[in-house]
Backbone as CSV, one residue per row, in Angstrom:
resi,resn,N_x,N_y,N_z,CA_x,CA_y,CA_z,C_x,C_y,C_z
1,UNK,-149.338,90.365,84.892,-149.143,91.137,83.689,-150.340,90.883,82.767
2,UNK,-150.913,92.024,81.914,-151.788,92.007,81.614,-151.662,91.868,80.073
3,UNK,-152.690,91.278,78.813,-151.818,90.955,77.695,-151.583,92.373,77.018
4,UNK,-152.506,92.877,77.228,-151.738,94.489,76.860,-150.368,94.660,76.759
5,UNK,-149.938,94.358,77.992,-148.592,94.567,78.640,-147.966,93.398,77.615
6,UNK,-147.526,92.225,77.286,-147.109,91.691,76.581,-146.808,92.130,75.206
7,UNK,-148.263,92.817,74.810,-148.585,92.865,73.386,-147.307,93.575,73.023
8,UNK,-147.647,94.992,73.913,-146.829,96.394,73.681,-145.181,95.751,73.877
9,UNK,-144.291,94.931,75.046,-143.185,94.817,75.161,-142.867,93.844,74.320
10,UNK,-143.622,92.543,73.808,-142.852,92.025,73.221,-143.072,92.281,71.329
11,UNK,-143.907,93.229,71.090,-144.122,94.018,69.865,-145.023,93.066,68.946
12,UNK,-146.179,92.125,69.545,-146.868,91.792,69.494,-147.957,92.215,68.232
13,UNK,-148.541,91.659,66.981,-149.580,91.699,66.331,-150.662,91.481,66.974
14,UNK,-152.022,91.806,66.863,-153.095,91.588,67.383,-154.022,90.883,66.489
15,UNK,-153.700,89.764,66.259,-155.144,89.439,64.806,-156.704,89.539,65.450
16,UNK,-157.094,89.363,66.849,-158.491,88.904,66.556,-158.910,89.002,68.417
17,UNK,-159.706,88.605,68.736,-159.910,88.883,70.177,-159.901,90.291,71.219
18,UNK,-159.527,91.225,70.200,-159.334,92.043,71.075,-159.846,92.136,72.138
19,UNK,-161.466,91.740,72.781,-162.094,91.857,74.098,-161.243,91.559,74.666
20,UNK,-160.053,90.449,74.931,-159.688,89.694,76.215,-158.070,90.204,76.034
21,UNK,-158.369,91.707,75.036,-156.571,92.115,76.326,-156.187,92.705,77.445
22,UNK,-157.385,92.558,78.470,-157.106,93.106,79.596,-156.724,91.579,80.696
23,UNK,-156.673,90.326,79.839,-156.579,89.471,80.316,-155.591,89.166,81.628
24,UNK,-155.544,88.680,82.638,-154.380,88.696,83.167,-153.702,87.436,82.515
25,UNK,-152.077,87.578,82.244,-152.000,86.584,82.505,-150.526,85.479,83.178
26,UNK,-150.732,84.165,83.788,-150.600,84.238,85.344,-149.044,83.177,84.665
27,UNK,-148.429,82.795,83.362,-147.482,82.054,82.916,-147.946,81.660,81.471
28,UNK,-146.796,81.019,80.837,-146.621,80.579,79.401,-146.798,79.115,79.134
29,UNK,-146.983,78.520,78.153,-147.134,77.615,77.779,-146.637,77.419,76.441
30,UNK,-145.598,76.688,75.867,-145.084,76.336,74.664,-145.430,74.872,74.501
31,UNK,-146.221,74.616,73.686,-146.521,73.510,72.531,-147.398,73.430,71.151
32,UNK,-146.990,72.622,70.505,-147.726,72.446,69.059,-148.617,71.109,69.057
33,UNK,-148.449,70.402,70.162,-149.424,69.143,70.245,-150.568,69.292,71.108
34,UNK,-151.653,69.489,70.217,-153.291,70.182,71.324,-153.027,69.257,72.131
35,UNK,-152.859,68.229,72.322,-152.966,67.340,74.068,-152.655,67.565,74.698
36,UNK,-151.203,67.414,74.094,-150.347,68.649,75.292,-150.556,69.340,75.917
37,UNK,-150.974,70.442,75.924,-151.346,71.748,75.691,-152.689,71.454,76.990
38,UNK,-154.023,70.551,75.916,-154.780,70.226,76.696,-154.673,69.528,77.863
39,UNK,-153.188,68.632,78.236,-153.256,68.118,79.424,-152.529,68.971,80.504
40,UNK,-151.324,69.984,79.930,-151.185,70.871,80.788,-150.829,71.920,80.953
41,UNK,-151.621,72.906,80.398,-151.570,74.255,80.036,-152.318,74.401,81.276
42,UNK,-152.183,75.597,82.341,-152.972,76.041,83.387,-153.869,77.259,82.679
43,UNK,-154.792,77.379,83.615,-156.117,78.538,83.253,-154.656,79.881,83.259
44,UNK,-154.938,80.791,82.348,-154.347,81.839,82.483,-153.123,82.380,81.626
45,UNK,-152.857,81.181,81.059,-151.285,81.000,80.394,-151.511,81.585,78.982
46,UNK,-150.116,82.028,78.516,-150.484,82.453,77.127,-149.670,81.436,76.298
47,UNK,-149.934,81.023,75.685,-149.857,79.641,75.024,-149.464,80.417,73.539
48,UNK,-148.216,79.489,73.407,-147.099,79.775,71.901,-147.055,78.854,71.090
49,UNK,-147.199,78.884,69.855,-147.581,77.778,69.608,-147.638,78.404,67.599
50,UNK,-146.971,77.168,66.733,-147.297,77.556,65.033,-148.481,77.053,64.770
51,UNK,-149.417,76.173,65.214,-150.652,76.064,64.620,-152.009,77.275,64.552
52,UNK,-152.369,77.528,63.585,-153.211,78.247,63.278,-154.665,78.003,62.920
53,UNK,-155.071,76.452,63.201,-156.291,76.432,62.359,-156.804,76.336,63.988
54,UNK,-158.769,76.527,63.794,-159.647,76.414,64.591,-159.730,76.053,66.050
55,UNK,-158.997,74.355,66.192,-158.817,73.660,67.282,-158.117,74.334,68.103
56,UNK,-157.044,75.450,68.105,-157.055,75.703,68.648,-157.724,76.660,69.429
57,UNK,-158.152,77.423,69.312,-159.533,78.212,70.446,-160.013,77.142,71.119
58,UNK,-160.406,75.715,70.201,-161.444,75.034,70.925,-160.115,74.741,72.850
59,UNK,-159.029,74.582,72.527,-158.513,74.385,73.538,-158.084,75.434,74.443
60,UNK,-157.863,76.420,73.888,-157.640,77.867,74.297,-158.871,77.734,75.398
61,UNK,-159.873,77.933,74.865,-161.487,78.132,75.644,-161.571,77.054,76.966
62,UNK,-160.615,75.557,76.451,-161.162,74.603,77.191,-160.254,74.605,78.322
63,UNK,-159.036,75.011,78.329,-158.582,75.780,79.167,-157.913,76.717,80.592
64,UNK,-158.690,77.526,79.183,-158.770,78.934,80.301,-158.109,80.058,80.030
65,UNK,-157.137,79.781,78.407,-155.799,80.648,78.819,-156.310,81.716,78.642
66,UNK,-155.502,82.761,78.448,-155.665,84.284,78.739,-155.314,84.543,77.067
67,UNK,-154.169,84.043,76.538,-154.030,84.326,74.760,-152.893,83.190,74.092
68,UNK,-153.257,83.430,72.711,-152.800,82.529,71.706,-151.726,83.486,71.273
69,UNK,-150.189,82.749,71.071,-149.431,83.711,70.417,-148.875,82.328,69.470
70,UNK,-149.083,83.111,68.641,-148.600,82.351,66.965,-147.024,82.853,66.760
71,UNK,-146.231,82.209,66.555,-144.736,82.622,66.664,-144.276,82.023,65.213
72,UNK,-143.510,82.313,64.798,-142.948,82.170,63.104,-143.231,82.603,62.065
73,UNK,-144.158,84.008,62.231,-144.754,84.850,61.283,-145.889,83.821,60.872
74,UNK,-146.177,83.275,61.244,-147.346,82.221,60.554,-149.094,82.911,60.973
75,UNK,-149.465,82.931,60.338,-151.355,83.664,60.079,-152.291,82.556,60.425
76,UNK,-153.181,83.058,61.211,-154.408,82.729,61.856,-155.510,82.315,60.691
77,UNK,-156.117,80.979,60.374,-156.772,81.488,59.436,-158.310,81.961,59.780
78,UNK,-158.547,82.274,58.667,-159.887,83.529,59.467,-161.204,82.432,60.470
79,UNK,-160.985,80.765,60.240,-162.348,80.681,61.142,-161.750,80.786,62.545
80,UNK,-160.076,80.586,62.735,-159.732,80.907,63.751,-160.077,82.101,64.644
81,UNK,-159.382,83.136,63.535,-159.842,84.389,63.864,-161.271,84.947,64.431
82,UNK,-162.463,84.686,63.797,-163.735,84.387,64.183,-163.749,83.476,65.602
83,UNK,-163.291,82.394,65.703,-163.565,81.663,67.326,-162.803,83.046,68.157
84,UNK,-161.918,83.150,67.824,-160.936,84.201,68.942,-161.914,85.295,69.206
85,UNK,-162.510,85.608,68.456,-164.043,87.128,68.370,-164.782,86.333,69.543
86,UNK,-164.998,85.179,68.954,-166.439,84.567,69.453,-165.949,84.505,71.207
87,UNK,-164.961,84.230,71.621,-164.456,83.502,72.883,-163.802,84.548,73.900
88,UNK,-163.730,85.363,73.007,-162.599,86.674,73.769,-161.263,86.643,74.681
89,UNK,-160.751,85.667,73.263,-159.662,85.087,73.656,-158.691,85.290,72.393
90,UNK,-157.543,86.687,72.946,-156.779,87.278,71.910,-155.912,86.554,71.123
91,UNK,-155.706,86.464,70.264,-154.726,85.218,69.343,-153.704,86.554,68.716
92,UNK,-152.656,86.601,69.172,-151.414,87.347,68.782,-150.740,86.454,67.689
93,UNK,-149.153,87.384,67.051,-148.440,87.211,66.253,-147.213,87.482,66.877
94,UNK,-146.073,86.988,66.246,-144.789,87.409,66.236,-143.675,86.679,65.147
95,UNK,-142.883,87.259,64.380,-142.017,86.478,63.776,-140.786,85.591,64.500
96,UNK,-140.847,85.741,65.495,-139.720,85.301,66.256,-140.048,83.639,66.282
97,UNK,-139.221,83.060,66.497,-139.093,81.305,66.842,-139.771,81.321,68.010
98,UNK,-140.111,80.037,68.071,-140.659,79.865,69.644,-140.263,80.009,70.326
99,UNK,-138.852,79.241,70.291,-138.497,79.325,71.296,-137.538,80.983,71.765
100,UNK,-137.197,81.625,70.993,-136.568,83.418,71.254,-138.127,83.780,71.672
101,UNK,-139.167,83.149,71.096,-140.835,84.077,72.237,-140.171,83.389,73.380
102,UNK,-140.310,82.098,73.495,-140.793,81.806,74.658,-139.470,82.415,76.337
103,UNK,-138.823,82.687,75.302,-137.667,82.842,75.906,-137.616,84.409,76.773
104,UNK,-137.777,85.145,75.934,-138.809,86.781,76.146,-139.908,86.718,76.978
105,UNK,-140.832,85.538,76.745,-142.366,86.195,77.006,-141.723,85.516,78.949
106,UNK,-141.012,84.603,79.061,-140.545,83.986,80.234,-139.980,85.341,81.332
107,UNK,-138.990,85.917,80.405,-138.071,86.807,81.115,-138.925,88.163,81.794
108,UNK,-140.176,88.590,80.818,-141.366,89.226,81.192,-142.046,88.644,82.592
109,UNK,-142.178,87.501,82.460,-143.522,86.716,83.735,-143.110,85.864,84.325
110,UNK,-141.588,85.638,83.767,-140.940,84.339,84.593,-141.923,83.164,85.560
């Protein structure tokens, strides 16, 4: 599934990245602790997550995933937004809890 395909079913905001929504991508990843995340997020995953500042792209990029989805109505702040340009790596929105995303974005890509 492609993040297109996400964007559109799970009614997805687009803040920033647009280059990389043809991304595939291959499973999910829910955490708020970059280590986490950094120790085991696989290349491809779209990663859910309330933090919004910078570091994350830097881990997004380090990686591999396919996109950033920000869940709790919470905003990207703009140097984020800028890495997501820079990396072409889409950083989405949704008001939903993490866990009702993660719960959706699962039932999509299981």
């Amino acid at each position: 599934m492609k993040v297109t395909d996400i964007v559109e079913k799970l009614g997805l905001k687009v803040w920033s990245g647009h280059e990389g929504l043809g991304k595939e991508i291959t499973g999910g990843y829910a955490s708020d602790l970059l280590s986490d995340v950094m120790g085991h997020a696989g290349a491809g995953n779209a990663w859910i997550t309330i933090q919004t500042h910078r570091n994350v792209m830097a881990i997004a990029s380090l990686r591999d995933l396919s996109a950033v989805i920000i869940s709790c109505g919470e905003k990207p702040g703009d140097d984020t937004m800028a890495q997501s340009n820079e990396e072409g790596i889409p950083v989405l929105g949704s008001d939903l809890s993490t866990f009702g995303l993660s719960g959706r974005l699962y039932t999509l890509i299981g």
